[in-house]
C-alpha positions as CSV (number, residue, x, y, z in Angstrom):
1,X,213.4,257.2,107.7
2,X,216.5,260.0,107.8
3,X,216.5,262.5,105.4
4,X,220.1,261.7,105.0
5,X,220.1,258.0,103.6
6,X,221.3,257.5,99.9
7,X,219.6,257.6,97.1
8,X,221.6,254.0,97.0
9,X,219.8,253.0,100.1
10,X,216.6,253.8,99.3
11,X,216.8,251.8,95.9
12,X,218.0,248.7,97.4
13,X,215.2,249.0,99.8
14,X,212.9,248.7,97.2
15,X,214.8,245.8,95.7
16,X,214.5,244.0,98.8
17,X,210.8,245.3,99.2
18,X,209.4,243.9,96.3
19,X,211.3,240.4,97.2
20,X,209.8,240.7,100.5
21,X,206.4,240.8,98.7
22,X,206.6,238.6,95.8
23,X,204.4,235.8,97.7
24,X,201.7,238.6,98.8
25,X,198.5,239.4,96.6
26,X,199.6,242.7,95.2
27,X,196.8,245.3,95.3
28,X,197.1,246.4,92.0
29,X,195.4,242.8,90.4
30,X,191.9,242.9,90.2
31,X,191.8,240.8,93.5
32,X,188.9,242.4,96.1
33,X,190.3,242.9,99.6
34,X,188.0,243.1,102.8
35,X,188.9,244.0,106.2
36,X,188.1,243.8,109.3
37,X,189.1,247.0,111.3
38,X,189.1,247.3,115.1
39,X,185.6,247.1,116.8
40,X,187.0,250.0,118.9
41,X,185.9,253.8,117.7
42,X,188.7,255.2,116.3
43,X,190.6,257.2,119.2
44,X,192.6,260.8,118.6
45,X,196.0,259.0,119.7
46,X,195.3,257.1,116.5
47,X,196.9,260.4,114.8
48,X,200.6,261.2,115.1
49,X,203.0,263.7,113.9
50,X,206.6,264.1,113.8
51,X,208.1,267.9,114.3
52,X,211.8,269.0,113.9
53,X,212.1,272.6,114.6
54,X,209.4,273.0,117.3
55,X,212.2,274.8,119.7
56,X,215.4,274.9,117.0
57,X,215.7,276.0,113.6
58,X,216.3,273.1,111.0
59,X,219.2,274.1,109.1
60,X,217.5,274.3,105.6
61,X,214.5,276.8,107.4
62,X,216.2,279.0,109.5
63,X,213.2,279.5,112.0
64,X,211.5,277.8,114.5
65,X,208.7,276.0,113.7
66,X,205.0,277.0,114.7
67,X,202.6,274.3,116.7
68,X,201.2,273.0,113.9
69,X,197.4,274.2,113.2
70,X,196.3,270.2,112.6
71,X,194.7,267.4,115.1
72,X,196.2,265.2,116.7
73,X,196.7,263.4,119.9
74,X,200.3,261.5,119.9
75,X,204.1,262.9,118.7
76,X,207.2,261.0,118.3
77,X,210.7,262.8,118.7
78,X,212.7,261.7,116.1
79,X,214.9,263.7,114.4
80,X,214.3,266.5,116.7
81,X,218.0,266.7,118.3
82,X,217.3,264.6,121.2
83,X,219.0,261.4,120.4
84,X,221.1,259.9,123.0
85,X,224.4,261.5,121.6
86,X,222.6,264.7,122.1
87,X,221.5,264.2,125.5
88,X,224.4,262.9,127.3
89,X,227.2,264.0,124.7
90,X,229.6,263.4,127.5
91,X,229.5,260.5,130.3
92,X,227.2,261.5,133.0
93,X,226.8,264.9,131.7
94,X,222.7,265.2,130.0
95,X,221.6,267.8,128.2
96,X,218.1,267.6,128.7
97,X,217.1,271.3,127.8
98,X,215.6,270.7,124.7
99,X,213.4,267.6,125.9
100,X,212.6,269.1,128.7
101,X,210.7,271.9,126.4
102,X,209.6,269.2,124.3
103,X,208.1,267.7,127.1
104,X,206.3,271.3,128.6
105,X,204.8,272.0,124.9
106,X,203.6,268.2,125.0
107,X,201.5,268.7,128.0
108,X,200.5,272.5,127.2
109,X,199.0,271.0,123.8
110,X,197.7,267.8,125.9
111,X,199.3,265.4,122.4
112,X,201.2,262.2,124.3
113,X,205.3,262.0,123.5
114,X,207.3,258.8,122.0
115,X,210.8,259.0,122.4
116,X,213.2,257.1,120.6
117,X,216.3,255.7,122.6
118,X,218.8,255.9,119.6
119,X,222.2,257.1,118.6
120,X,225.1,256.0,120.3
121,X,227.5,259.0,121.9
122,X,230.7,258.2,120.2
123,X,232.4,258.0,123.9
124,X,229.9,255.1,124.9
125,X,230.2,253.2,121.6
126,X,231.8,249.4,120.7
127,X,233.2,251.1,117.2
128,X,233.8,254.9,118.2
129,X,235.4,255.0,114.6
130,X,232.8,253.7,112.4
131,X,231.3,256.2,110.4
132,X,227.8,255.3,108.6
133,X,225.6,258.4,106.3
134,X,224.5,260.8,107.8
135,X,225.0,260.3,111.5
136,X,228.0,260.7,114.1
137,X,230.9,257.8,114.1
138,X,229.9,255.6,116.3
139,X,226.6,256.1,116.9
140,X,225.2,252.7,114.9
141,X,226.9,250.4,117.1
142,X,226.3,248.6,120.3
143,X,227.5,250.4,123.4
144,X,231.0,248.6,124.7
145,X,229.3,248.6,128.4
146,X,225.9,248.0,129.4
147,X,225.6,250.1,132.1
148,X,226.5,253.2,130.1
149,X,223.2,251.9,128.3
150,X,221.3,251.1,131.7
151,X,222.3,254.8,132.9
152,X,221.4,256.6,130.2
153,X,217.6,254.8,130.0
154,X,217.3,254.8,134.0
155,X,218.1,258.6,134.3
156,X,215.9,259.6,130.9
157,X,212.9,257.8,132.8
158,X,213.8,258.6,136.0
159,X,213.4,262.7,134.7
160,X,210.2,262.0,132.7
161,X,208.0,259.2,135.2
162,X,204.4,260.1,134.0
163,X,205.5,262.9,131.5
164,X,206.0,260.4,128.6
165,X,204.2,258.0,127.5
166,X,206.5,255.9,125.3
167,X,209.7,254.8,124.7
168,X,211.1,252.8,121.4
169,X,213.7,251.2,121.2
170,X,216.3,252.2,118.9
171,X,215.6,253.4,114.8
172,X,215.4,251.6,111.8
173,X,217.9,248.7,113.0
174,X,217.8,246.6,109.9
175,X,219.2,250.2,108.6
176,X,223.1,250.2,108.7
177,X,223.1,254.1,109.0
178,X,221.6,253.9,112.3
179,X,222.5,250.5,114.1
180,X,225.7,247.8,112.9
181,X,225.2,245.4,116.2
182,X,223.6,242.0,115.7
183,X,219.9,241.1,116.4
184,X,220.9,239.5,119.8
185,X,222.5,242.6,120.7
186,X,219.2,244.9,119.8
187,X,217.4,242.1,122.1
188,X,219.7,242.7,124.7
189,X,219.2,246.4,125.0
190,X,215.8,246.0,124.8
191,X,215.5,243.8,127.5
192,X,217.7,246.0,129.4
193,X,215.6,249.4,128.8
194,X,212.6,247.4,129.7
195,X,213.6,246.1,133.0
196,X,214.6,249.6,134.2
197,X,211.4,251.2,132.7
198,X,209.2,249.3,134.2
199,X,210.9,249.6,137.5
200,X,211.5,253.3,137.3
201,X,208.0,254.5,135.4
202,X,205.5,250.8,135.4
203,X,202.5,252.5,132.9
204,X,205.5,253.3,130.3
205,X,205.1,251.4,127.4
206,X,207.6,250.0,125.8
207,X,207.9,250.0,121.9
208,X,209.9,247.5,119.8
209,X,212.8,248.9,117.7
210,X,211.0,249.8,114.7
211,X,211.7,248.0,111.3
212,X,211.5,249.6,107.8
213,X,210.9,248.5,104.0
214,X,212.9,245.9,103.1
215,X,214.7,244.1,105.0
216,X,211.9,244.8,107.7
217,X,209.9,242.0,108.0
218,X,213.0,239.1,108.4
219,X,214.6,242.1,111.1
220,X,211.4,241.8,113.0
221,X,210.5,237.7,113.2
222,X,214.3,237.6,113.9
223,X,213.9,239.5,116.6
224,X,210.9,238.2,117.9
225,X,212.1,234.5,117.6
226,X,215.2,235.5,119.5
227,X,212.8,236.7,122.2
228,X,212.8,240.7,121.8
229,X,208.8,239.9,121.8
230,X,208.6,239.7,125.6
231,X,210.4,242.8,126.5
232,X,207.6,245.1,124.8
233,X,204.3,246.5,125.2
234,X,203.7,247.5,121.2
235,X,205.3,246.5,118.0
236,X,207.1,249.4,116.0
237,X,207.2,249.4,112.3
238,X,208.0,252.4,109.5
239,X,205.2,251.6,107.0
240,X,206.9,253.3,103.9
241,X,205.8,252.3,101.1
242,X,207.8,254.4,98.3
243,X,206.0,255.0,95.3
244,X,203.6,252.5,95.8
245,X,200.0,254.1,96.9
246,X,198.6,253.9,100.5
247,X,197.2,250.8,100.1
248,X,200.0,248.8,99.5
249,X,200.3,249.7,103.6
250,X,197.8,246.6,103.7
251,X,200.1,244.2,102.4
252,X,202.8,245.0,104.8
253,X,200.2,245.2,108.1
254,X,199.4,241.8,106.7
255,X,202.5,240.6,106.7
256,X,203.7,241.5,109.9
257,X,200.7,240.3,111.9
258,X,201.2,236.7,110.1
259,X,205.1,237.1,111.0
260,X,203.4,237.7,114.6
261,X,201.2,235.3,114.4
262,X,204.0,232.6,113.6
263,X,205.8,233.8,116.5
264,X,203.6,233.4,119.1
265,X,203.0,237.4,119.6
266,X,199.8,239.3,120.4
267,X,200.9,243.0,120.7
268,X,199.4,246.6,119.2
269,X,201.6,247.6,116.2
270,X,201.8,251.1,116.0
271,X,203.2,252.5,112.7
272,X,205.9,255.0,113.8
273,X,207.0,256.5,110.7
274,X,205.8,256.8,107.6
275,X,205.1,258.9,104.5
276,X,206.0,259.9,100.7
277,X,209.6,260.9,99.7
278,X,209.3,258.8,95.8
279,X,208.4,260.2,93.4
280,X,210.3,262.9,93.3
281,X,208.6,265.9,93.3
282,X,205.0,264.7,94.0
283,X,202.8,264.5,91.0
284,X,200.3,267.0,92.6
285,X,198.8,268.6,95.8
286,X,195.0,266.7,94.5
287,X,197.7,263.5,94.6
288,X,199.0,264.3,98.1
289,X,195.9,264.9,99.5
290,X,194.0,261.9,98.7
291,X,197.4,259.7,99.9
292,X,197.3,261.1,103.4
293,X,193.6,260.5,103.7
294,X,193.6,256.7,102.1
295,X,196.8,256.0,103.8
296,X,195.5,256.9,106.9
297,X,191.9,255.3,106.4
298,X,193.5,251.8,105.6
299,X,196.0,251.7,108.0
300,X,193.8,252.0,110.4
301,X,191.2,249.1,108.8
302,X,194.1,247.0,108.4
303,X,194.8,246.6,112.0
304,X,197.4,249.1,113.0
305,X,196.6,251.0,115.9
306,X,198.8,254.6,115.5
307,X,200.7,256.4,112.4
308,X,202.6,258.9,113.3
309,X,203.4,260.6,110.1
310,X,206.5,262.0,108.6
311,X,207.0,265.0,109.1
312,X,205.3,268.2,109.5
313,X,207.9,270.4,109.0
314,X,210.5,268.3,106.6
315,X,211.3,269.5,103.2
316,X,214.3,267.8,102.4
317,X,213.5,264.1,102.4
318,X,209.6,264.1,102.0
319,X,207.9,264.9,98.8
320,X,204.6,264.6,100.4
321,X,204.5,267.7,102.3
322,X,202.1,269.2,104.6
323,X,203.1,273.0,104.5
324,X,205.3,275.5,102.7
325,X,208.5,275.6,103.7
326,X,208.0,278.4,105.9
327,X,206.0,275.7,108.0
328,X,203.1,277.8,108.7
329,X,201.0,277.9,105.2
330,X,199.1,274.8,104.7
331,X,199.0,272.6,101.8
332,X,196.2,270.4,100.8
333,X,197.5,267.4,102.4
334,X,196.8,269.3,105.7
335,X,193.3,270.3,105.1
336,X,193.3,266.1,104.2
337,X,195.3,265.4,107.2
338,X,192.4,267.4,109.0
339,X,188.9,266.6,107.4
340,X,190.2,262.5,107.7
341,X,190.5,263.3,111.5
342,X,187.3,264.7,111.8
343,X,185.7,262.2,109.7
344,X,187.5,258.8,111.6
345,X,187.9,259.9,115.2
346,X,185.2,258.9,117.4
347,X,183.7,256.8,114.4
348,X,183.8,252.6,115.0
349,X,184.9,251.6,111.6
350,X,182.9,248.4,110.5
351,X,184.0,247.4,107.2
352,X,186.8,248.7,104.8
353,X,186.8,246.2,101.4
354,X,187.4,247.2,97.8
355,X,185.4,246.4,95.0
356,X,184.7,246.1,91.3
357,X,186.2,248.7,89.0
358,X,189.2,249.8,91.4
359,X,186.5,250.9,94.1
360,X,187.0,251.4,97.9
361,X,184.4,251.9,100.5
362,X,184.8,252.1,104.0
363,X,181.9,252.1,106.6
364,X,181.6,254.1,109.8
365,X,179.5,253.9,112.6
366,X,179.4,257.1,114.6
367,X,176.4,256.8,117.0
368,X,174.1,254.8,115.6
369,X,174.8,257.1,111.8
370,X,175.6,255.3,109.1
371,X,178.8,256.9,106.6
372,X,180.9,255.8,104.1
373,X,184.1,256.9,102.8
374,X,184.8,256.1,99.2
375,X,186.8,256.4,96.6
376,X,188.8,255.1,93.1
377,X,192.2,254.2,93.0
378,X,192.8,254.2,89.0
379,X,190.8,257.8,88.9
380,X,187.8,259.3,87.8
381,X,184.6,256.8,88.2
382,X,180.6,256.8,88.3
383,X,179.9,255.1,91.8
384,X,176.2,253.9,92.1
385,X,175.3,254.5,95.9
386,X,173.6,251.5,97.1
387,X,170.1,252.0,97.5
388,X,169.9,250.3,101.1
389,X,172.7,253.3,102.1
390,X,169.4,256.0,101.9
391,X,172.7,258.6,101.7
392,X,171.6,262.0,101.2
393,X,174.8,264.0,101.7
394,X,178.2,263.7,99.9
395,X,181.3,265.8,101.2
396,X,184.8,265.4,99.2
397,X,187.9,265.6,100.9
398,X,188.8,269.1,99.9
399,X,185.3,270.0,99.1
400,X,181.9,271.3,100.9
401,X,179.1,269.2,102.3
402,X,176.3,269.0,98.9
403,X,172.9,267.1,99.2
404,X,173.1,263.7,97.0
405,X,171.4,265.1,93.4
406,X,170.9,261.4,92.3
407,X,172.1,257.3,92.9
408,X,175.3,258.2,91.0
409,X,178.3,259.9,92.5
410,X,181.2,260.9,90.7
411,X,184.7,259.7,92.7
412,X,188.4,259.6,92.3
413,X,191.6,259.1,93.6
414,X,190.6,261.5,96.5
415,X,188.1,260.3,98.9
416,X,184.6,261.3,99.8
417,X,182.2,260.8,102.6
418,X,179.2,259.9,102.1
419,X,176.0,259.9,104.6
420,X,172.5,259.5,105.2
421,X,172.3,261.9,108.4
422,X,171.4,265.5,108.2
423,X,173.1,266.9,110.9
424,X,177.0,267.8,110.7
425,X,179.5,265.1,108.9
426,X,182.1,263.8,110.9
427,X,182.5,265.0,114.2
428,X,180.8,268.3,113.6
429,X,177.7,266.5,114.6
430,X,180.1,266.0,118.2
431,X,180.9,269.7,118.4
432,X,178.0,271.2,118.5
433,X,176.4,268.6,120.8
434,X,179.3,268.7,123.5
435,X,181.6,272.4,123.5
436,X,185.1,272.1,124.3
């Protein structure tokens, strides 16, 4: 999601959103919901970041931004000045000076890189003219010859074999701001850019062109009925939900796998984007830290297999934000972005289900150690810990590991892991048994 779409945009989206889900259970009745997460642990390249100004200042900052001080395993490369109009802004003439650094910090910091192919250069395109929000002329439509295409894709894998892990396909094409070709057209490229990467670099994966809020879901089964499904390893998607809270990220995982599942398609679905710019400004930091860690826990529970979140160092577009704008001091949705890594990663999540009352506990497995992560959507609440959990420790999100005083913890809207194991929550246990 571009900092630079319309506030026009953004409202139809949510028009067509809540069309989209007006046959889906909404998560705000009284209805109980129980998943069944992965039976694999939880891996780090489950956690993903987006970063603008890692080696360029972002216009509104004026600095580079720091490596951020957070875990995590994977980053995606939008919106961090290496679109295709940026790397080849002439034919045959790249520019690959600022991926190439991109690519050097990625292995230094050992995280795994996505790269978007997107953004037409207006020399290569079908409408040079065309001017949508926010981006170049040009650079939403189709390219007017496909080996201009083929070139670009062959010579950007040719440079990185083995150095990146990923490509996707495009950005947001159901978006008009970022592609005006038909469906049949996105399929094309995509069969295309899969062909050569597979040739040039065979353990790339491939990603679908990822989908967003509204329109989203009929983009993707049109493009998977039109056949895009067999020219990709993973399926991209932008879970945003708006102003909704982060489980209404269930619905929409939901959705897409029965669209899948309709279609004839087994693939991962990675979510590629996503986080809070509605409301505007964020009700509170208490708020903002207990949506990264629930959106986060139930994304995962709910079958999606990476979230690369939106963005580390934007302050423009996101409301949710992770750090002052001078991109260094952290906010609480940071130290939530943190603790949730250390209490998921590693962990086999066995059950994730919400209950009476507006409460939600999820079960982790880490070793053989039973914990739980709970919490209460609606607010403040008296949760009875089952008796059969024999938890002893409680340790909120923003808080300090306490001993359990009695069978009744106090939760709210920001989670809390509960345990019945002694040693260290999380992966503090891992630390101390195994150095780095």
């Amino acid at each position: 999601m571009s900092a630079r779409i319309s506030k026009i945009a953004v409202a139809y989206g949510l028009v067509l959103l809540l069309a989209t889900f007006s046959s889906i259970p909404s998560l705000g009745a009284a209805l109980p919901v129980r998943l069944e997460p992965s039976p694999q642990p939880v891996p780090e390249t489950y956690f993903g970041m987006h970063m603008h100004g890692i080696v360029v200042p972002r216009s509104y900052n004026h600095h580079v931004t720091p490596w951020p001080d957070i875990p995590f395993g994977v980053w995606r490369l939008m919106d961090a000045y290496v679109k295709w109009y940026e790397l080849e802004p002439k034919k045959n003439e790249f520019n690959f000076d600022r991926l190439d650094q991109y690519v050097a910090i990625a292995q230094q910091k050992h995280v795994k890189v996505l790269l978007p192919l997107v953004g037409e250069p207006k020399w290569a395109s079908a409408r040079p003219a065309e001017v949508e929000e926010g981006n170049p002329a040009g650079s939403a439509a189709e390219p007017t010859d496909m080996d201009d295409w083929r070139n670009f894709v062959r010579t950007v894998t040719t440079r990185y074999k083995g150095k990146i892990e990923a490509y996707e396909i495009w950005n947001e094409p159901n978006e008009n701001n970022f592609w005006t070709g038909t469906v049949e057209q996105m399929v094309d490229l995509t069969r295309e850019a899969h062909q050569i990467i597979k040739s040039v670099d065979p353990g790339a994966l491939v990603v679908s062109p990822s989908a967003t809020t509204g329109s989203g879901p009929k983009y993707l089964d049109d493009f998977l009925k039109k056949g895009g499904g067999n020219y990709v390893d993973v399926i991209g998607y932008h879970f945003y939900v708006h102003a909704q809270p982060p489980e209404a990220i269930i619905d929409i995982a939901t959705h897409l796998k029965d669209i899948m599942r309709a279609d004839h398609v087994d693939k991962p679905i990675w979510n590629t984007e996503s986080g809070w710019a509605d409301p505007k400004p964020f009700p509170s930091d208490e708020l903002a830290a207990a949506y990264v860690a629930r959106a986060l826990m139930v994304t995962w529970a709910a079958g999606v297999s990476r979230f690369y979140w939106y963005a580390w160092d934007n302050h423009s577009f996101v409301t949710l934000e992770m750090v002052q704008t001078d991109d260094t001091t952290k906010k609480p949705a940071s130290v939530a972005y943190t603790n949730i890594e250390h209490w998921l990663v590693g962990a086999t999540v066995r059950s994730c289900e919400s209950g009476s009352a507006n409460n939600w506990t999820c079960e982790l497995d880490r070793g053989g150690a039973r914990q739980w992560i709970v919490w209460n959507t609606n607010g403040p609440a008296t949760f009875a810990v089952p008796a059969d959990w024999r938890a002893t420790y409680e340790t909120p999100l923003l808080g300090s590991k306490e001993k359990l005083k009695d069978a009744n913890v106090q939760i709210g809207q920001v989670p809390v892991l509960l345990e019945n194991d002694e040693g260290g929550s999380g992966r503090e246990r891992d630390r101390e048994q195994k150095p780095h």
